[in-house]
Every structure is written in C-alpha cells, then in structure tokens.
Steps between C-alpha positions, in 0.01 A plus 500: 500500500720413798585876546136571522390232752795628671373865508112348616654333790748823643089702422324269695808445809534891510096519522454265790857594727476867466425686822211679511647726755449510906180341632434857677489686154249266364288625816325863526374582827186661591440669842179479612308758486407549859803420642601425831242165470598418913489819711434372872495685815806380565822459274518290217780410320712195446222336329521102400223410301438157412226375205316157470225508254304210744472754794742281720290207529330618789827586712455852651248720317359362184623781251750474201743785633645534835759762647713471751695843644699739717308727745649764758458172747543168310349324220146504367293319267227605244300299217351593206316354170638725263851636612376853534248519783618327809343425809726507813431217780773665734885378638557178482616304827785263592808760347739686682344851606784617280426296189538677182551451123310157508515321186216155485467204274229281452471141394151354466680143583618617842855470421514171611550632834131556560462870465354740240700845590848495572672819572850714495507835689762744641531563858593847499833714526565374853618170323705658213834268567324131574332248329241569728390796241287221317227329682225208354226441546218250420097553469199315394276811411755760446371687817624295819859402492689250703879362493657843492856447535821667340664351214816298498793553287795304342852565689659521188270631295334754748223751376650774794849516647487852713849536339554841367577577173387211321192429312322282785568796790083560572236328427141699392256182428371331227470608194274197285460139551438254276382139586543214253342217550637256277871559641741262500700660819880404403781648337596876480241685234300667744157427299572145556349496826139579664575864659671800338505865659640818368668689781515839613910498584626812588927607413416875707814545336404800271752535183494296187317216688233662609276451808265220456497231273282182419651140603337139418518248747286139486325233695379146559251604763494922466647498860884454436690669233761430304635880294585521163887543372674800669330803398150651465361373182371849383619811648506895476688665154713775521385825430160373433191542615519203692863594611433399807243289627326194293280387774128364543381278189316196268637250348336240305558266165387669206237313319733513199815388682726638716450692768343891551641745812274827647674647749549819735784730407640817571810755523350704802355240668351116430118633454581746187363286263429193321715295226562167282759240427497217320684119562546157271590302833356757777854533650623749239304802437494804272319799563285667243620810252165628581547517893325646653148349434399810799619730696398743768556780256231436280243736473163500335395127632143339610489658883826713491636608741449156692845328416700849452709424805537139442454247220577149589485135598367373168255177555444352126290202403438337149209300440454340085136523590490861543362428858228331375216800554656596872560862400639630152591258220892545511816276532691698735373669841737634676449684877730743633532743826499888492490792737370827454677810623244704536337290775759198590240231431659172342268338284485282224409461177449291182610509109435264267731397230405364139757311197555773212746473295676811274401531182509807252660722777195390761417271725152231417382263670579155432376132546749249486384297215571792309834459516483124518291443253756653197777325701321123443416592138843609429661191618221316320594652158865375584413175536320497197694644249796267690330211424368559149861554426674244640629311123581834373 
C-alpha cells in the first residue's frame, strides 16, 4: 500500500508542476479584420495604449482606451471605447518638438505626487550619447503636460556612457515602464522599487552583439535611474531573426506568475518584426521557439500590404475581464506599428489574442478552470485515499 500512495503522490506532483509550455503558445492571435484600426493624416506609429475599465475617472476624455503616439512632428493622442475606432484630439503640448516613442502610465490615485499621467519619451537622434535622450513628463488630463525635464542617471550605474564599444554607447528611449505602487524602494531587485523602464541601449557594434539591445534601470521617483547589472537584460541572437536588434516592447506580470516580453526584433533592421520571451524574476529572459509571433514577410493578412515594410513596436495589454464589453471579449490586445510600401503610410493596427491550449494535434480554446478544476480534484483524491490509509 505504501508503494501505491507513493505512486498517487509523484501523479498528482507531476500534474500540478508540469509546464504547460510558453504563455505565448497558449495565445492565438487574430488580426483584425480591417486592419490598420488608426490611419491619421499624419503618421502613426509608436503607439502606447493604456486601458481602465472606469474611463479614467473623469481625467482627460471619459473613454476606456486611450493612445498615445509618434507623428512626422511629435506626439499625438486619440481615444476610443472599443480599441478599434479612435478619435484623434490632435498633438499634445508641453514635449519637446522632437518628442518621440512616448510611453504613459496612469494611476487613478495620482501617484501620490498629485498627477494622473506621467510620461517617458525620446528626444530624438540629436541626443543619442546623453541621458538627456529620456525626458518626463507629468499631466493631469493626458493632453497638457508640464515638468518636462531630462532624466538623471546613476554615475555608476549609468543608462548611457557615449563610450564606444560597449553595451551603453547610444541611447534610443524607452522601451516600457512599469509603476508599482506598493514598492518598498531599497535593496538591489529592481522590482523592489516604484519605477522600472526597459531601455532602448544601443552596442552599434555590429558582430555577435548585435546593435541594440534592451536594459532595465529603476526608480524612487521615475526621474533618476539607477541600471540594472552590466549588460542589456535581453538582446539580439546570432543568426536569428532577431540577430540584431531587440528593441521597442511590453512587459508586464503574467496573471499566472512571472513575467511575459513582446518586443521589436530584426536582422535587417529593428522594425522587421515582432517576438516573445519569457522571465521567472523579469531580469532573465528566454525568447520563444516560436519567434517570430510576425513578421513583415507575411502575406495574406487583414489589410496587407499595410505592415509589409515594417512590423513592429508591439503594445500588449491583459485584462481577466476580457475588457469588460469595451471591444471584443479577449485576454490579450496587443497594438503594433506598420508601414506600407506601396504608399509609405505608417499606421497601426490591432490583434487580439485568446488562451488555447494543444490538444489532439490542434489548438481549443480554453478557460482556466478547465485546467484547474482536474488539478483541485486530483489533489483532493490524494488527500483522501492518504487519509483513509493512514493505519494501513
């Protein structure tokens, strides 16, 4: 009888720590049909777009989606109630007339500091080898912004060095910031503390290092940064599609642990397309088998040709309420830049990604209770037959 409880317990440990493979393959994306979704007058890509199923509480437009992105002449802002069909209020003011890549966060509690918006933008190539590459900036509607000023950096610990040859040479803007709000701001894990940004860092080096890479850096107050160990914490792979740029990206916490990477990749340049890589700790990543998740040579897509000449800049969001009615019922919405060679507009567009799992050879969609669900009856069952046998 011992040998049997024995084999019940490895059943049920193998059952609940088995992988069920990358977060990524559980998700099959869907372009949208009428892809691009945001097609101004003017360029758009770069896109940040931020979700809050209470329309922002009355701070800036009341809508549940807003976007924030790269024109031929700074940034611009659009809302929308459904992700898809977006209504542009125009550029934004208080930025740089150079301002680019702009990445915004927004904390119904003001951040303590009294502020809704808070955001990280490049300043353009003229400020490649400074700190001065990063500017912040603070808003209470997401429209007018005040306190623009250039980041600070550590002096050991720098985020750009202008030294060439090593990983810190350039610097090309932020990548993703995350705020947390509930940070304890001391020691040296980097998600110990309020702000962390993904980089842009850029080697220029070509060879087995690649071009640009992604470093982590973090903040008390999102205005002085301290960087993350001694190299980038994700960077291009050799003879890979990516070989050599992994640029532009999202990071967030996984709802079931750990932590989930889309970013811009290429081996021509950093726009060819879009991949995945997963962390435990968010310091140390591994890309996906099934990289990449696009690519500008795909063919037969929603709109194609529109993101032929460039597929990039992934912006993904999960929401466990499947946005709550604001567009499609899906986890995972992810926004992402393209240009189309046939007329050089820069658009962008919108696919939406829902949990399947393989099974028989195919992928089905899942809810997680289904997988639960036989985990919790399987350790119940344990627990019985353990007990009923405990004189035996």
């Amino acid at each position: 009888m011992r040998q049997a409880k024995l084999i019940l317990v490895v059943i049920v440990l193998v059952s609940v720590t088995a992988p069920c493979g990358w977060a990524q393959d559980w998700i099959q994306w869907s372009e949208h049909p009428d892809n691009p979704v945001l097609d101004p007058d003017s360029r758009a890509y770069y896109p940040c777009v931020i979700y809050d199923v209470d329309m922002f509480d009355g701070a800036g437009f009341d809508a549940p989606y807003k976007v924030w992105y790269q024109t031929e002449s700074g940034v611009s802002h659009a809302y929308s109630f459904d992700g898809e069909d977006w209504v542009e209020t125009g550029m934004v003011s208080g930025l740089v007339s150079t301002a680019a890549h702009p990445w915004v966060i927004y904390d119904h509690g003001g951040f303590g500091d009294g502020v809704f918006y808070k955001m990280w933008y490049w300043t353009g190539i003229g400020e490649l080898s400074t700190v001065n590459s990063i500017h912040y900036a603070e808003s209470l509607d997401g429209l007018t912004w005040v306190n623009d000023q250039a980041i600070s950096q550590d002096a050991g610990y720098p985020l750009v060095t202008a030294v060439y040859g090593t990983w810190w040479y350039h610097l090309y803007g932020p990548c993703c910031l995350l705020y947390m709000p509930d940070a304890i701001n001391l020691g040296d894990y980097p998600y110990d503390y309020s702000y962390v940004m993904f980089f842009d860092t850029a080697y220029e080096g070509g060879g087995l290092d690649g071009i640009e890479s992604v470093g982590l850096a973090y903040s008390v107050d999102g205005k002085h940064w301290i960087r993350c160990g001694d190299e980038p914490i994700i960077y291009p792979t050799d003879g890979e599609w990516d070989g050599e740029y992994v640029t532009s990206s999202t990071v967030f916490e996984l709802p079931f642990g750990g932590y989930g990477f889309w970013y811009s990749g290429g081996a021509m340049d950093s726009n060819d397309g879009i991949g995945y890589a997963e962390s435990v700790d968010g310091i140390t990543w591994i890309k996906s088998d099934l990289n990449p998740i696009m690519h500008q040579t795909d063919a037969d897509y929603p709109g194609y040709p529109w993101r032929s000449d460039r597929s990039y800049t992934p912006m993904v969001i999960y929401d466990q309420e499947e946005f709550s009615g604001f567009g499609p019922s899906v986890s995972y919405k992810m926004w992402y830049s393209g240009k189309n060679p046939d007329n050089n507009e820069y658009t962008v567009g919108v696919t939406y990604g829902e949990k399947r799992v393989p099974v028989g050879g195919s992928l089905v969609q899942v809810d997680p209770l289904e997988i639960v669900l036989p985990l919790m009856v399987s350790v119940g069952l344990f627990f019985a037959v353990f007990w009923s046998r405990r004189g035996d």
